[in-house]
KEKE-3310 file (N, C-alpha, C; in steps of 0.2 Angstrom, whole numbers, plus 5000, padded with zeros to 4 digits):
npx = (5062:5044:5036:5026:5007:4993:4982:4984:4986:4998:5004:5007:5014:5028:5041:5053:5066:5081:5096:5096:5091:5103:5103:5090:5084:5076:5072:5059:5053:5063:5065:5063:5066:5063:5065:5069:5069:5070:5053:5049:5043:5053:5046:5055:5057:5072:5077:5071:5072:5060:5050:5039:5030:5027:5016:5015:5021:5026:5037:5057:5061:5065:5067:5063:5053:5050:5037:5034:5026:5014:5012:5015:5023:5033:5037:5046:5049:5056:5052:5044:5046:5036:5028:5018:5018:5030:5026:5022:5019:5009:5010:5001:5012:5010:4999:5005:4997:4994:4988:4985:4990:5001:5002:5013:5025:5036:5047:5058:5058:5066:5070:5060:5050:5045:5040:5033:5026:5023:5015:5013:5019:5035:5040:5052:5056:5067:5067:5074:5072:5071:5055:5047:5035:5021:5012:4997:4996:4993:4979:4968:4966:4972:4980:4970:4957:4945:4954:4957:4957:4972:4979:4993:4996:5006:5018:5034:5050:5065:5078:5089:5101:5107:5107:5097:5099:5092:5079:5075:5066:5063:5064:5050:5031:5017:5010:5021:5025:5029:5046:5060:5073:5081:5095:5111:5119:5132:5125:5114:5097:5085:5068:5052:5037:5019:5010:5003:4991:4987:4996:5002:5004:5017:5028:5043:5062:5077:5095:5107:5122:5138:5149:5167:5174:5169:5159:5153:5157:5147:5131:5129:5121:5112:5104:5095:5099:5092:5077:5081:5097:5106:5115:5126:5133:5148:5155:5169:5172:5168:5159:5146:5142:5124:5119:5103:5102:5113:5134:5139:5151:5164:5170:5183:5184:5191:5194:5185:5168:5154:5145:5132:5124:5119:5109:5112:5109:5120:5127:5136:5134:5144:5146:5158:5160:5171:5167:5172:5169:5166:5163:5157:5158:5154:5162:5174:5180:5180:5185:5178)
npy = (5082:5081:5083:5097:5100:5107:5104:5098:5101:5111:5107:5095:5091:5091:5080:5077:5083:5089:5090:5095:5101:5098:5099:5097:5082:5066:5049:5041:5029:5011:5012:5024:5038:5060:5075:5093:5104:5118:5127:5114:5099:5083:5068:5052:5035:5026:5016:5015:5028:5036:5049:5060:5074:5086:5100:5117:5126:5143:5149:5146:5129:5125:5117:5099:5085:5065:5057:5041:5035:5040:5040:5052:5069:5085:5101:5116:5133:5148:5165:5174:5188:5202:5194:5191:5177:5166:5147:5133:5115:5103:5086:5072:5057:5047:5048:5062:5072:5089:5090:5100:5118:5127:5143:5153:5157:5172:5173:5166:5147:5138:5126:5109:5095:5079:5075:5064:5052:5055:5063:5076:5092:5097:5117:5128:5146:5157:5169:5180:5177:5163:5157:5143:5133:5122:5110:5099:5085:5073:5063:5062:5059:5063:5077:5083:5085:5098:5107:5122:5125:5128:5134:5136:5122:5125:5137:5145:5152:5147:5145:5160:5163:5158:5149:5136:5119:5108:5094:5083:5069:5059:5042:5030:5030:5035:5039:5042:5054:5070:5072:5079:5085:5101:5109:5116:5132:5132:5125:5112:5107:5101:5096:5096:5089:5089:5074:5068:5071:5083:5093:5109:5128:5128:5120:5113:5117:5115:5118:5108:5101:5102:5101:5103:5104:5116:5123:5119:5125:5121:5110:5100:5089:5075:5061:5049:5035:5029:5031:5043:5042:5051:5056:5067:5076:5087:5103:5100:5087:5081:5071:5069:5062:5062:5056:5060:5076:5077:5078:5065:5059:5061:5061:5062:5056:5060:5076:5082:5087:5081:5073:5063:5053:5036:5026:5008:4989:4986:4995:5008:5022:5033:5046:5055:5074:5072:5061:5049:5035:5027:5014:5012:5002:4995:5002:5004:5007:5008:5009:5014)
npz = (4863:4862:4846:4839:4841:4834:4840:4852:4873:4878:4886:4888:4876:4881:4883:4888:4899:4901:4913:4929:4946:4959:4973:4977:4977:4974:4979:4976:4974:4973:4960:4955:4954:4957:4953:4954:4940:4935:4935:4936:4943:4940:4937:4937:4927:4933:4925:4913:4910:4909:4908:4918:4923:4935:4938:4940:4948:4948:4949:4951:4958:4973:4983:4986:4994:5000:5006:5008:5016:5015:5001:4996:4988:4989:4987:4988:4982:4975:4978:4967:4959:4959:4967:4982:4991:4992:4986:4992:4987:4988:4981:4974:4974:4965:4956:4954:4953:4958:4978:4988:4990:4999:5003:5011:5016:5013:5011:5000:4998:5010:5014:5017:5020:5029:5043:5055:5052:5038:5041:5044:5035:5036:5032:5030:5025:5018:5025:5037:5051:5050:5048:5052:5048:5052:5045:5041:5030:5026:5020:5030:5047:5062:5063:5053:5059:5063:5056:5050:5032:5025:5034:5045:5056:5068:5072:5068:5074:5066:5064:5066:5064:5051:5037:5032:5030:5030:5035:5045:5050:5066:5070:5071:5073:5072:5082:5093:5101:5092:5083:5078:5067:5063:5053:5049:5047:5056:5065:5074:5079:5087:5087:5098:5101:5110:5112:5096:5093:5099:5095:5097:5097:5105:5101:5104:5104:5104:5104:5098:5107:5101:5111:5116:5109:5097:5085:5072:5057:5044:5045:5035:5034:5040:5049:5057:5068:5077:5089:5097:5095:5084:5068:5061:5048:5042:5035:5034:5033:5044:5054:5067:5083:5090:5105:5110:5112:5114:5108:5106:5102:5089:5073:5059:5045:5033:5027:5015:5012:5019:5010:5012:5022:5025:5032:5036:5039:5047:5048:5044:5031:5024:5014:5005:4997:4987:4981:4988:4999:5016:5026:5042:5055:5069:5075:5069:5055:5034:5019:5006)
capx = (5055:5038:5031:5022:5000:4992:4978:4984:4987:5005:5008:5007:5021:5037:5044:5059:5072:5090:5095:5092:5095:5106:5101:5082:5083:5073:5070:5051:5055:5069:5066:5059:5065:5060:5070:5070:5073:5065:5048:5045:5046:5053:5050:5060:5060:5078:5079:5069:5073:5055:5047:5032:5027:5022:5016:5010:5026:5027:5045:5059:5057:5072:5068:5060:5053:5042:5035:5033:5022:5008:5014:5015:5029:5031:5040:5046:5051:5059:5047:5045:5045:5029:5023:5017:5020:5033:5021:5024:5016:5007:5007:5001:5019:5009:4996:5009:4991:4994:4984:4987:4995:5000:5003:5014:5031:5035:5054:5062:5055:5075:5068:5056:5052:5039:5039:5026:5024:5022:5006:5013:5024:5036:5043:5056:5056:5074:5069:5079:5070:5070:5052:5044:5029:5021:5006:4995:4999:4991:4974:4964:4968:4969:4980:4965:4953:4945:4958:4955:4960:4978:4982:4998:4996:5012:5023:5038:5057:5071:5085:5090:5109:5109:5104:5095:5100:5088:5075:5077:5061:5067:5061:5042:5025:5014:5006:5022:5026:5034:5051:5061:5080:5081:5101:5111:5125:5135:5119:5110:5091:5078:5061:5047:5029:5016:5007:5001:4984:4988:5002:5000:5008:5020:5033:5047:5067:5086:5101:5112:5128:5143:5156:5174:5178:5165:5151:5155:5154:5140:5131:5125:5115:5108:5100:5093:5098:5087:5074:5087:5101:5107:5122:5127:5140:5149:5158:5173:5169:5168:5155:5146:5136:5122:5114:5100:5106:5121:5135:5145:5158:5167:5177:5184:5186:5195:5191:5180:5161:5151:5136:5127:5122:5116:5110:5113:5107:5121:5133:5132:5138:5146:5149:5161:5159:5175:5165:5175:5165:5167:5157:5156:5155:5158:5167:5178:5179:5181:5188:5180)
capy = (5085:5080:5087:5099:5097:5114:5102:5098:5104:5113:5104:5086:5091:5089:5071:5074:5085:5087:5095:5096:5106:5093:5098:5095:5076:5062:5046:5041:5023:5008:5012:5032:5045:5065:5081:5099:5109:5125:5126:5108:5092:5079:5060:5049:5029:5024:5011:5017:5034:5038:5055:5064:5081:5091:5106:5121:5129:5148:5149:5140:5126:5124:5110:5094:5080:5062:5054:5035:5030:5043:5043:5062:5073:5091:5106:5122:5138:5157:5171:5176:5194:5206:5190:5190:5171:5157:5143:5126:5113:5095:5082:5063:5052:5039:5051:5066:5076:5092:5090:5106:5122:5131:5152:5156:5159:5177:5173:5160:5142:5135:5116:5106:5089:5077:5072:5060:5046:5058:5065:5083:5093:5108:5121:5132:5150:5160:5176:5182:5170:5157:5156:5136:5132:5113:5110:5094:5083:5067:5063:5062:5058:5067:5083:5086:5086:5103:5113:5125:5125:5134:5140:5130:5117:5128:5143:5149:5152:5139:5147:5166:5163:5157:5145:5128:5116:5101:5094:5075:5067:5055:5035:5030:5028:5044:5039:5044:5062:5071:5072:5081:5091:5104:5108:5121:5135:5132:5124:5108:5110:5096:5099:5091:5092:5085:5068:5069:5072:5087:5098:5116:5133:5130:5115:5116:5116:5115:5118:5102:5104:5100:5101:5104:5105:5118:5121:5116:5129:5121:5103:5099:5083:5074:5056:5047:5030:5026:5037:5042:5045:5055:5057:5073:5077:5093:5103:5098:5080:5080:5066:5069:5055:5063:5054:5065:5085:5081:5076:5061:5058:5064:5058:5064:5051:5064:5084:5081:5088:5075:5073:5059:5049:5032:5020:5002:4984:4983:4999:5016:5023:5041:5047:5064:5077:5070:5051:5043:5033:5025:5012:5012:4996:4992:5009:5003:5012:5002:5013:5011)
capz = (4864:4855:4840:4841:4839:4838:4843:4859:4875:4876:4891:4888:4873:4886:4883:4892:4901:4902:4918:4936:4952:4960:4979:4975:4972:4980:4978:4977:4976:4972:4952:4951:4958:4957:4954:4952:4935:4934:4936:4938:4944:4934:4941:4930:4930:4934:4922:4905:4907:4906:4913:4921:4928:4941:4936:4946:4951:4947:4950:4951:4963:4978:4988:4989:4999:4998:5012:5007:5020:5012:4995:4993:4988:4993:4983:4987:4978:4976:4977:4961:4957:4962:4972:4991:4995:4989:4986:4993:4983:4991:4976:4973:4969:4959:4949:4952:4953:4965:4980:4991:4988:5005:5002:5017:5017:5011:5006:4996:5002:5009:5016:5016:5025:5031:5049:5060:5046:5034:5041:5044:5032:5038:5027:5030:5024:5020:5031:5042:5057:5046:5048:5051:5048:5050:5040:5039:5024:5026:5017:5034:5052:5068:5061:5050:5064:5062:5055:5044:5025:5023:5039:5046:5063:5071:5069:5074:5070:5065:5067:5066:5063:5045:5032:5034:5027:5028:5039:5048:5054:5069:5066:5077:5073:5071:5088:5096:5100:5085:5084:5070:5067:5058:5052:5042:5045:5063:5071:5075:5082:5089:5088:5102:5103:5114:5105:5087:5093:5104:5093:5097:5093:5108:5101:5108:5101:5107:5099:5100:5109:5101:5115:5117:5100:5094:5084:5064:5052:5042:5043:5026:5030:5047:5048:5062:5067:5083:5090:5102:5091:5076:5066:5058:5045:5041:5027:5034:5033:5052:5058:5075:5084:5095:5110:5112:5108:5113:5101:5111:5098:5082:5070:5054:5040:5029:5025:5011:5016:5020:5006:5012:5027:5026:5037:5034:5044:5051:5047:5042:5025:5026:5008:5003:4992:4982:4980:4993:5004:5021:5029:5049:5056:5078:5078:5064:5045:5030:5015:4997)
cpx = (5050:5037:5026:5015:4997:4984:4977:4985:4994:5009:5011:5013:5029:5037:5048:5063:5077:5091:5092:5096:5097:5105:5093:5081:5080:5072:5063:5049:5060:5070:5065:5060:5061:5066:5067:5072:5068:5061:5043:5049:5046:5053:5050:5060:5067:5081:5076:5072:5067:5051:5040:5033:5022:5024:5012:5013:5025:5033:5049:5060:5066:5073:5062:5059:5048:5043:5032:5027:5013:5008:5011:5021:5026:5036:5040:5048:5052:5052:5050:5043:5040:5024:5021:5019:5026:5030:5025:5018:5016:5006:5007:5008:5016:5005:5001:5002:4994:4986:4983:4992:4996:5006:5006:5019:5031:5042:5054:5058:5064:5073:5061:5054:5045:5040:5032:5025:5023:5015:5010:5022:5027:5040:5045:5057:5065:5074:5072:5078:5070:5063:5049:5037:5028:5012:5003:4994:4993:4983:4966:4971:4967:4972:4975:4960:4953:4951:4956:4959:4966:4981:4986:4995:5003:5015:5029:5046:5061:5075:5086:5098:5111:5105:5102:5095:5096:5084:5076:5072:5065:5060:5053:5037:5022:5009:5010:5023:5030:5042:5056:5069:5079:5091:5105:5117:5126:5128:5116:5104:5089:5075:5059:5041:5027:5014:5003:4992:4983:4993:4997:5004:5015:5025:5039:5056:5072:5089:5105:5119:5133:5151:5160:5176:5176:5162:5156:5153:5147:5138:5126:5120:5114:5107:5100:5094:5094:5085:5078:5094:5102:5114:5122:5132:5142:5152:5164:5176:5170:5162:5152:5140:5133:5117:5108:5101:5111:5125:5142:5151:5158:5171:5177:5189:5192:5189:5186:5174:5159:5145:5131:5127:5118:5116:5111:5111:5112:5129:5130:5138:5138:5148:5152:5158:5164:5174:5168:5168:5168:5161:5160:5153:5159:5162:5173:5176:5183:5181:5184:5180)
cpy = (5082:5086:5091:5099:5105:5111:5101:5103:5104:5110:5097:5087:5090:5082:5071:5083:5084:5091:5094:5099:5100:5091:5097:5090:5071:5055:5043:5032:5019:5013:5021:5035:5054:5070:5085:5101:5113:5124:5119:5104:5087:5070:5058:5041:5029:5021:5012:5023:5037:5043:5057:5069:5081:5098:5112:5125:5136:5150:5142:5134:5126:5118:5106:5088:5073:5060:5046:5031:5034:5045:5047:5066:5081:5094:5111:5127:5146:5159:5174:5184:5197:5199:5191:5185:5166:5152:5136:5123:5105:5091:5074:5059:5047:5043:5057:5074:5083:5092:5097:5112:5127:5139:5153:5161:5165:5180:5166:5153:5138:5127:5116:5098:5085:5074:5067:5057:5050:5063:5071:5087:5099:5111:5128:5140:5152:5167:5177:5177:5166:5153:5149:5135:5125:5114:5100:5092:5077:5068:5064:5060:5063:5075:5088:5088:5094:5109:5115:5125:5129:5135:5132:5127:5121:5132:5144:5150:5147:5141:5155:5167:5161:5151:5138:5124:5110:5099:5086:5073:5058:5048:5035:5032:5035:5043:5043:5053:5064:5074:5073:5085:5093:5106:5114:5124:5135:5128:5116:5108:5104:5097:5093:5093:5086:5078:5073:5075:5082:5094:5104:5122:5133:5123:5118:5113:5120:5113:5111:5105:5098:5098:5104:5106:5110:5116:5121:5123:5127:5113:5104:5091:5078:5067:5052:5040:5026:5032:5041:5045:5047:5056:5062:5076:5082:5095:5102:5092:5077:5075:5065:5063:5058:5058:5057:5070:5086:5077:5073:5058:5061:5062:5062:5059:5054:5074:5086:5083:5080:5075:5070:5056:5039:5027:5013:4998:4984:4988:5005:5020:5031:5042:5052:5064:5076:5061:5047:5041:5029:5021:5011:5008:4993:4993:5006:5004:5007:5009:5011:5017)
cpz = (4859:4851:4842:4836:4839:4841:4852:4864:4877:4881:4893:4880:4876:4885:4885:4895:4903:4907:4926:4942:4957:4969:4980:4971:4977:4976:4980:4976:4974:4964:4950:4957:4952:4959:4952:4945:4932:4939:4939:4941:4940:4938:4933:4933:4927:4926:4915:4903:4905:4912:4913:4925:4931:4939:4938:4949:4948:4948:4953:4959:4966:4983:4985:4991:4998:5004:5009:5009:5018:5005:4992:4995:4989:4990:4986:4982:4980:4975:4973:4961:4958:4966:4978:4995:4989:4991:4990:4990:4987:4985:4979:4970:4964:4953:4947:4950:4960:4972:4986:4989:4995:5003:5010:5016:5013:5009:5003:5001:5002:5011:5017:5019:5027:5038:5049:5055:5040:5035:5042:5039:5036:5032:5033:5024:5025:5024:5034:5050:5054:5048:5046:5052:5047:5049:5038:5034:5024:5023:5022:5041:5057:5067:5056:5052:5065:5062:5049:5035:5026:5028:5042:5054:5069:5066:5071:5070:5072:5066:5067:5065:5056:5043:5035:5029:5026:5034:5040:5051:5059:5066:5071:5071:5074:5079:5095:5097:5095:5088:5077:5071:5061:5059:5047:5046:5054:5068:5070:5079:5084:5092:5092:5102:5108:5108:5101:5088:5097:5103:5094:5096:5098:5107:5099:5103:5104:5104:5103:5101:5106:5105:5114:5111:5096:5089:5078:5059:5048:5044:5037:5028:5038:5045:5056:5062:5072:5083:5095:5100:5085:5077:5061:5055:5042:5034:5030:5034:5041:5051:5064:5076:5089:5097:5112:5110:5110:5109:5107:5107:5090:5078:5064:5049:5034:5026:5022:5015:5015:5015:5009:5016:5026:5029:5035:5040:5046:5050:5044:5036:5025:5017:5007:4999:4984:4979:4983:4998:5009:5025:5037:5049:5063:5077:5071:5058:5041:5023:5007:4990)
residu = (UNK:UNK:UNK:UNK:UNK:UNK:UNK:UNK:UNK:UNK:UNK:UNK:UNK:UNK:UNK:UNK:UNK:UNK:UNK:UNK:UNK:UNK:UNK:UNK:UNK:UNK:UNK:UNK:UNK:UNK:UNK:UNK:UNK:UNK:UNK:UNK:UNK:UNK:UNK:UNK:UNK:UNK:UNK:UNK:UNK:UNK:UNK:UNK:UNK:UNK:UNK:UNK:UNK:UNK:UNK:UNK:UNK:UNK:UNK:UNK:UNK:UNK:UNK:UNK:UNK:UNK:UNK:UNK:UNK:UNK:UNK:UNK:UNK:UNK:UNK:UNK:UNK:UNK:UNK:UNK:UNK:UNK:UNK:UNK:UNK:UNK:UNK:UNK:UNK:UNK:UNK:UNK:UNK:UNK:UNK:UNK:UNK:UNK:UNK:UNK:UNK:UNK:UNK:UNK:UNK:UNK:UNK:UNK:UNK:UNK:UNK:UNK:UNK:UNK:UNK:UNK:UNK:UNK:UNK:UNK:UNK:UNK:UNK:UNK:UNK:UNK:UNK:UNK:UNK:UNK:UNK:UNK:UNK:UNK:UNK:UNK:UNK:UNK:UNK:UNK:UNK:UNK:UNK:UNK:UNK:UNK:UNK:UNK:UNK:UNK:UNK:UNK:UNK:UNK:UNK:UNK:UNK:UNK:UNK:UNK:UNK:UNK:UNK:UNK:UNK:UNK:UNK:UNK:UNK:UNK:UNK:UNK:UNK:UNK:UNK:UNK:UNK:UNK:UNK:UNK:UNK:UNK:UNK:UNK:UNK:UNK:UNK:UNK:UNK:UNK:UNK:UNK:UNK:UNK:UNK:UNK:UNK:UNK:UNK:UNK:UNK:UNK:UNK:UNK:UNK:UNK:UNK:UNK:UNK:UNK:UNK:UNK:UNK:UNK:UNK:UNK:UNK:UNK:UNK:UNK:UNK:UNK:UNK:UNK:UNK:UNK:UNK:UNK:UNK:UNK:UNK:UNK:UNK:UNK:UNK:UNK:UNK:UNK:UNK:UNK:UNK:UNK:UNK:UNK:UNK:UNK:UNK:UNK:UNK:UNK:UNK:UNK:UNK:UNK:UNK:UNK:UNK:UNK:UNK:UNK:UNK:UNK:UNK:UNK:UNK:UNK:UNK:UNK:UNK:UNK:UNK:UNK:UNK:UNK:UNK:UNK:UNK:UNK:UNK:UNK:UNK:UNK:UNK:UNK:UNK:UNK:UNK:UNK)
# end
């Protein structure tokens, strides 16, 4: 920690934390990422070990998200004690300036996420509906076309069966129609709307069918490898491959939950919660 100045301001005293909430971590680019501990967000380069805040949280934060192609990250948090809203917080990745602060959710803020190139954010509320809301992020363009300050671009409920796990914007061009899953306890969702220019209060979502084998207790983590396909992995380290909302194959590399998803040029890297990983490569697993 710095010294303290009784000249200074008590804010610009932080020089470091130890710490972080492990499901609220992002990376913001190859060398600097961005985590969760407490109150703030801490980005951190990789390679000096050197930190900066976002600061603006009133409780502790539980998700967040960046969007690269608009470099701006996005923070939620618990509803703090005699509050009314769990804030979500809109920041700059490079000044780390907050740009937005959208007052909605009226529980806990449980995901977070940026769809359509990053031009619109959604957050997830832990109420009972798991109330969704999508909110125009981007610094201009056509979701900011006369909408009012604050008030969200769509409403509606994510799930009613339990917890959400994480939100998955599909790959395209913000020209195309939006295209996004949301994920979390026995469920799979995929959300559609009309084009970018056109979203209304009425976009639309379907649970993905898993088949024969039932639904999964929970998926922990999503990712999109075509506009067309996703791959979605369980706490029983099940693996499913959907074509659309349905899930046309399964595998199970070993029990372990599945942490992490990711795609590769020419294979696709599944990691457990035990550190094992498995790369997928023309339907053949490769062990390391």
């Amino acid at each position: 920690m710095a010294s303290r100045d009784p000249g200074r301001d008590p804010r610009s005293l932080l020089s470091c934390v130890n710490g972080f909430q492990p499901k609220a971590l992002v990376f913001v680019s190859e060398k600097r990422c961005a985590f969760a501990a407490g109150k703030l967000i801490v980005e951190m380069d990789v390679e000096s070990k050197k930190q900066r805040f976002v600061q603006g949280h009133s409780a502790t934060v539980t998700c967040i998200t960046h969007s690269e192609q608009q470099a701006l990250g996005a923070s939620g948090q618990v509803l703090r004690s005699g509050a009314k809203w769990a804030e979500v917080l809109l920041w700059d990745s490079e000044s780390l300036e907050i740009c937005a602060c959208f007052s909605f959710h009226q529980a806990n803020v449980e995901a977070v996420g940026f769809v359509q190139d990053g031009e619109v954010l959604v957050s997830i509320g832990s109420d009972r509906d798991r109330t969704m809301a999508l909110w125009p992020a981007a610094r201009d363009g056509c979701f900011r076309i006369g909408r009012k300050e604050g008030v969200p671009l769509a409403v509606c409920s994510a799930y009613k069966g339990g917890a959400i796990s994480g939100i998955a914007a599909a790959p395209g061009s913000s020209d195309l129609p939006m295209l996004f899953a949301t994920y979390g306890v026995q469920h799979i969702k995929f959300w559609r709307s009309p084009r970018s220019g056109r979203l209304s209060q009425a976009i639309e979502g379907r649970r993905g069918a898993f088949g024969s084998d039932g639904v999964p207790k929970m998926i922990l983590c999503a990712v999109w490898v075509a506009r067309d396909r996703l791959v979605a992995g369980g706490n029983n380290g099940e693996v499913f491959f959907f074509h659309g909302s349905r899930a046309v194959r399964k595998m199970e590399p070993q029990s372990s939950p599945v942490a992490c998803l990711l795609p590769l040029r020419e294979s696709l890297a599944i990691v457990h919660g035990n550190g094992m990983c498995h790369f997928l490569h023309g339907g053949k697993t490769t062990d390391v």
